[in-house]
SETIPA-720431 format. One record per residue (C-alpha): residue in three letters; y, x, z. Coordinates in steps of 0.2 Angstrom, whole numbers, plus 5000, padded with zeros to 4 digits. Each point is the difference from the previous one (the first is absolute). Layout:
// residues N
SITE_aa_yy_xx_zz
SITE_Ala_Y_X_Z
...
// end
This chain:
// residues 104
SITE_aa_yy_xx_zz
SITE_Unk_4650_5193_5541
SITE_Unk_5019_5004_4999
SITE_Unk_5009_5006_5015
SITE_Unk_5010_4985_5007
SITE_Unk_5019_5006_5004
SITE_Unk_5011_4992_5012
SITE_Unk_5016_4996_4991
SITE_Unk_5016_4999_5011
SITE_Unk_5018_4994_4991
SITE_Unk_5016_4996_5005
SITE_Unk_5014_4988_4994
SITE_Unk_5016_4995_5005
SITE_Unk_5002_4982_5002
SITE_Unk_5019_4989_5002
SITE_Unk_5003_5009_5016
SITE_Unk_4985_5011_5006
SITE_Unk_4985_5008_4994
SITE_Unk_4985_4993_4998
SITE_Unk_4982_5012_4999
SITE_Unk_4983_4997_4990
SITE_Unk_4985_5005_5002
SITE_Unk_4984_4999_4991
SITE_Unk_4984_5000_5010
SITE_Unk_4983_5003_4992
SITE_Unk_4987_4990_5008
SITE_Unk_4984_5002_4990
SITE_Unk_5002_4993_4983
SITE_Unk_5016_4991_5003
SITE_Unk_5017_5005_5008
SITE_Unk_5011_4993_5012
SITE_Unk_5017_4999_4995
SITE_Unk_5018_4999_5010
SITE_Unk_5017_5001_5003
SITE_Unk_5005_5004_5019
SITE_Unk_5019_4997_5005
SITE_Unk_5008_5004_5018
SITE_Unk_4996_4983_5006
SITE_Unk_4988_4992_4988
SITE_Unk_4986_5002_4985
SITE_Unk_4995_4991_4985
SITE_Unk_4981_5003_4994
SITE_Unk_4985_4997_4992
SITE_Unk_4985_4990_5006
SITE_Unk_4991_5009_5012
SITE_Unk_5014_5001_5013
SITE_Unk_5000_4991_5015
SITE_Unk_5016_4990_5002
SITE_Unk_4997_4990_5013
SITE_Unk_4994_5015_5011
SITE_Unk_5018_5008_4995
SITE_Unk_5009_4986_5005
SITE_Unk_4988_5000_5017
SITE_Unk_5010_5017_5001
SITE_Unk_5017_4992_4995
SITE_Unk_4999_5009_4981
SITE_Unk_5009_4989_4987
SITE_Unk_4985_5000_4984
SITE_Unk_4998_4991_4985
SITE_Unk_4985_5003_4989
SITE_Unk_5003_5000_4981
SITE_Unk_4988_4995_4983
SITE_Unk_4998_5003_4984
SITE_Unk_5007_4984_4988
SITE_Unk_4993_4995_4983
SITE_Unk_5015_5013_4993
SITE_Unk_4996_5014_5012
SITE_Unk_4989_5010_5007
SITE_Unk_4999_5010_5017
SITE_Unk_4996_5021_4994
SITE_Unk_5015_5009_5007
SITE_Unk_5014_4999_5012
SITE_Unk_5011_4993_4987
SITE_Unk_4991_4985_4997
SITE_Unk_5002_4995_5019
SITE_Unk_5019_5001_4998
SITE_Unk_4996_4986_4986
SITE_Unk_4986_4991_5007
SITE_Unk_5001_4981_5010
SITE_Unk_4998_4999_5017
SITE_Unk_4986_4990_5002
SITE_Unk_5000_5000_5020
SITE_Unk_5010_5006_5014
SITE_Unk_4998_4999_5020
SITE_Unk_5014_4993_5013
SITE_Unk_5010_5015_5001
SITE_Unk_5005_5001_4982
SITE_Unk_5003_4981_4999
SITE_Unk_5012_5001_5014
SITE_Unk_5007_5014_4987
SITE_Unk_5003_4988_4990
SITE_Unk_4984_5006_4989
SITE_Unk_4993_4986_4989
SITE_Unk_4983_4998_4990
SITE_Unk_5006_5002_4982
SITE_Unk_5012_5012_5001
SITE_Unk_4999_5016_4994
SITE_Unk_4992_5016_5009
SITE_Unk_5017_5010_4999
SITE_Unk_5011_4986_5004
SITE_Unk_4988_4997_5016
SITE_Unk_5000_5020_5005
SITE_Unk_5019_4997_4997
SITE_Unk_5001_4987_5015
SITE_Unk_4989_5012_5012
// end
């Protein structure tokens, strides 16, 4: 079996920087982008316990067009859920990941 890495990025979003990290978890990987106030993700996070915490969190999937394999593709994907906090942020199901990490 090959040695699973922990991948760590960052980017600079509108007006801060947003950081990615790649977490293997057996077979799969969890994947996200962690801002100063807020993160956007892939299943496996728990959004409502964030927002128990007052963490803005919207969780993104992969469309008919796109795929979820890298950090990248979360900047791309649609936000398929998101939990109070990042609605009061003005964070909407449909939207982009990076326009959502943008308003967190």
């Amino acid at each position: 079996m090959a040695e699973q890495i922990l991948c760590h990025q960052r980017t600079r979003l509108s007006y801060k920087d947003a950081y990615g990290y790649v977490i293997p978890v057996g077979r799969a990987s969890l994947m996200a982008w962690v801002t100063d106030e807020g993160m956007v993700g892939t299943d496996g996070f728990d959004i409502e316990a964030l927002a128990n915490a007052g963490v803005p969190a919207a969780i993104v999937g992969a469309s008919e067009e796109s795929t979820l394999d890298t950090l990248d593709s979360l900047m791309d994907a649609e936000v398929k859920a998101v939990n109070l906090p990042a609605v009061q942020r003005r964070v909407e199901v449909g939207m982009p990941g990076r326009e959502a990490l943008n308003r967190m």
